[in-house]
C-alpha positions as CSV (number, residue, x, y, z in Angstrom):
1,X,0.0,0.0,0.0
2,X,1.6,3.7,-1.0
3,X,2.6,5.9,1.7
4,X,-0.1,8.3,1.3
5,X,-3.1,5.8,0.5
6,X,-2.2,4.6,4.2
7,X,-2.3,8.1,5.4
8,X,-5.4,8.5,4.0
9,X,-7.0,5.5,5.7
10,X,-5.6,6.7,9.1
11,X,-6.9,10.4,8.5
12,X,-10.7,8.8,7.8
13,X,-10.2,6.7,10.9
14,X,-9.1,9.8,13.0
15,X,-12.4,11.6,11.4
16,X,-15.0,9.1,11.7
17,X,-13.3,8.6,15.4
18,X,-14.4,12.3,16.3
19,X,-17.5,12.1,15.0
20,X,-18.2,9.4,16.9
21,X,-17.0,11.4,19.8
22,X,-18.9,14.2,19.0
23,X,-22.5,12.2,18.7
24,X,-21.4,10.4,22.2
25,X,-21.2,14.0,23.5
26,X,-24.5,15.2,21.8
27,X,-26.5,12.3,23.3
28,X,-25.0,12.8,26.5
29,X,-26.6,16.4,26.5
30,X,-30.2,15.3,25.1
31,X,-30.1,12.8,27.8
32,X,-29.8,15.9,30.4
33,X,-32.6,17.3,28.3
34,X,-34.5,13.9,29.0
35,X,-34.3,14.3,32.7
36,X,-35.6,17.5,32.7
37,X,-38.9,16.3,30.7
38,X,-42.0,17.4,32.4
39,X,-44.2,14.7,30.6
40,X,-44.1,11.9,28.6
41,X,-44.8,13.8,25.8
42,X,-41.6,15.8,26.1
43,X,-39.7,12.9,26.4
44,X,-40.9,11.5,23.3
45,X,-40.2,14.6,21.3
46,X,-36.7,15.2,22.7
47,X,-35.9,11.7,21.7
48,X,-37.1,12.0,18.0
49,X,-34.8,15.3,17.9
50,X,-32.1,13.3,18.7
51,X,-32.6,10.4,16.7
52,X,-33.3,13.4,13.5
53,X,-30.8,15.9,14.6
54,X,-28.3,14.3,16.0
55,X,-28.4,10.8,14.3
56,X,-29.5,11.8,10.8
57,X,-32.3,8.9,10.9
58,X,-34.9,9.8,8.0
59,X,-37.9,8.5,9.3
60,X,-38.3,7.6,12.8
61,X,-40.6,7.0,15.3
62,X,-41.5,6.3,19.0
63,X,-43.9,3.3,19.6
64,X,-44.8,2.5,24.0
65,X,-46.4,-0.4,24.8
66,X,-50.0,-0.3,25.8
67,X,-51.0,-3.5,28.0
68,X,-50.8,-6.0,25.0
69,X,-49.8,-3.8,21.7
70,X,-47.2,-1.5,20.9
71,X,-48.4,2.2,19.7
72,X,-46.9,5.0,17.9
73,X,-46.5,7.8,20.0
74,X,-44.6,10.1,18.0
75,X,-43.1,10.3,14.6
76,X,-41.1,11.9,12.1
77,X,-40.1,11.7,8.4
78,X,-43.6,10.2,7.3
79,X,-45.5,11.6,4.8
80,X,-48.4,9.8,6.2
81,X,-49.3,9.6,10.0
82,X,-48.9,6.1,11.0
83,X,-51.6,5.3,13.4
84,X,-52.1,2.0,14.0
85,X,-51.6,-0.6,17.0
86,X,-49.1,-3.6,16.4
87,X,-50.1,-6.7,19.1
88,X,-47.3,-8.3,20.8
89,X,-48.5,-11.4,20.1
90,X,-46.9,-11.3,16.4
91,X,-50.3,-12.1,14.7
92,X,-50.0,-8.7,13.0
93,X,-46.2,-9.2,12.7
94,X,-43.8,-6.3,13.0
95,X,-40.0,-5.8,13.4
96,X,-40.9,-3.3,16.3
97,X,-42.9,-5.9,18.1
98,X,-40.1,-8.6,17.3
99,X,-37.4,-5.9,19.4
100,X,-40.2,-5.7,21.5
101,X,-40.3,-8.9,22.7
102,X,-37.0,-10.2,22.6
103,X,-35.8,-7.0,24.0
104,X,-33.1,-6.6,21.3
105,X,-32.3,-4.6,18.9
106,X,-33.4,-5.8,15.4
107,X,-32.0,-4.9,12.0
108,X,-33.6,-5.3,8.8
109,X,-31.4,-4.2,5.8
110,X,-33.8,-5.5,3.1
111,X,-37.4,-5.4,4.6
112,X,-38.6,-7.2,1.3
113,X,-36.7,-10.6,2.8
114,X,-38.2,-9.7,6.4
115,X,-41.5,-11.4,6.9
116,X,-42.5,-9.4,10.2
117,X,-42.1,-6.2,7.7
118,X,-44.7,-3.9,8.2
119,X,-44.5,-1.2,5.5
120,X,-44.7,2.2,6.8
121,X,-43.7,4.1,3.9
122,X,-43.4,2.6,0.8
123,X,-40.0,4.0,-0.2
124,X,-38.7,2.0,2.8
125,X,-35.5,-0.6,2.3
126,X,-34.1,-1.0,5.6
127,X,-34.8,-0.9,9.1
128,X,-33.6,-0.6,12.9
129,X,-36.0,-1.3,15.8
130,X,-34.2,-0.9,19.5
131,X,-36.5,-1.7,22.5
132,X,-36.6,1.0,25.3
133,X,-35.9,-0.8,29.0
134,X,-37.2,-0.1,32.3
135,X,-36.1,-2.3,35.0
136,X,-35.4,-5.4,32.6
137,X,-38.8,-4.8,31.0
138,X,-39.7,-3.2,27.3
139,X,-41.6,-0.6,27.8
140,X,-41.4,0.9,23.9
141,X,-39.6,0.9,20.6
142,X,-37.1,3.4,18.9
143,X,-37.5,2.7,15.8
144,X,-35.7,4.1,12.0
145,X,-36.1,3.3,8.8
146,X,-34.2,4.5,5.9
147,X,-34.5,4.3,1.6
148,X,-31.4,2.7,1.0
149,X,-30.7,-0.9,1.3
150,X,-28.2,-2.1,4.6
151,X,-28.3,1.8,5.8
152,X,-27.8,0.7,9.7
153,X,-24.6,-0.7,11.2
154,X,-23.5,-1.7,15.1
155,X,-22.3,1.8,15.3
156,X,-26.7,2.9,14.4
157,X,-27.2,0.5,16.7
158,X,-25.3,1.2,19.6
159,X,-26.1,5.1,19.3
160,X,-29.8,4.4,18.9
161,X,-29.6,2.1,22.5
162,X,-27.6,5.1,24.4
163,X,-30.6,7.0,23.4
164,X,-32.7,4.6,24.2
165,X,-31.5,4.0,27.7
166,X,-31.6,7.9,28.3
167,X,-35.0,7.6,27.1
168,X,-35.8,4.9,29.7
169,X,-34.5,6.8,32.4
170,X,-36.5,9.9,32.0
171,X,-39.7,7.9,31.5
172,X,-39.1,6.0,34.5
173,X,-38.0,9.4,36.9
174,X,-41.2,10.7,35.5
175,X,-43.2,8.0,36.8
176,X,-41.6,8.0,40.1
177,X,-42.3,11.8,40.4
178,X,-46.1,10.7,40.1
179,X,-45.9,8.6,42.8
180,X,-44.3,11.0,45.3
């Protein structure tokens, strides 16, 4: 390998490493944000700016569980409103309900090969559901879904389960404020 063919390869590994850096820091500040929320509501917003904003997702939503389905809450990148209720019980199928009940992260980089697919927007290729944890327990979904085919890697992944887990939190201090 030339000389400078190597220094390019270390100067893209020095740049992606910063950017990396700099999202770890950004997340770290939305998830102050997040513990400030003053409802559920809030939360849910804050965490679809970050997952826009910070993480450049395309379309994105928020889905909570509601005693037996998962619901979107909140949304963004859709040119229709998706309003519909997913059952956990997989007889509707659903990568989100899959993440949901394994409480994993799921990723779909062709969602014409994925049978629990459940088309939101047409133009839709791949897709990344990550659960949202209280105490051991899903309580939700992040989920992101993107036009190009394999668009999410373990970095999407990771990032989108930090955010998730700041998510988490402020759901579950909220809640405890209610009880006091």
């Amino acid at each position: 390998m030339p000389a400078n063919q190597g220094q390019v390869l270390i100067e893209s590994a020095a740049s992606q490493g910063k950017a990396l850096q700099e999202r770890l820091s950004a997340l770290n500040l939305y998830g102050r944000k997040l513990n400030s929320a003053s409802d559920l509501g809030q939360v849910y917003e804050l965490t679809l700016d970050a997952m826009e904003q910070l993480l450049g997702f395309e379309h994105a939503s928020f889905l909570v569980k509601h005693k037996d389905y998962l619901k979107v809450v909140c949304q963004r990148g859709y040119e229709e409103p998706l309003d519909f209720r997913l059952p956990l019980d997989g007889s509707r199928k659903g990568v989100t309900v899959k993440a949901a009940n394994i409480c994993k992260p799921v990723i779909v980089n062709d969602v014409t090969t994925a049978p629990e697919y459940v088309p939101g927007s047409p133009d839709v290729k791949s897709e990344l559901a990550v659960p949202v944890e209280v105490e051991g327990q899903s309580v939700g979904v992040l989920n992101v879904e993107n036009r190009q085919l394999g668009a999410f890697d373990e970095r999407d992944v990771t990032l989108l389960q930090i955010l998730a887990s700041h998510a988490a939190t402020a759901m579950s201090n909220l809640e405890k404020r209610q009880e006091i």
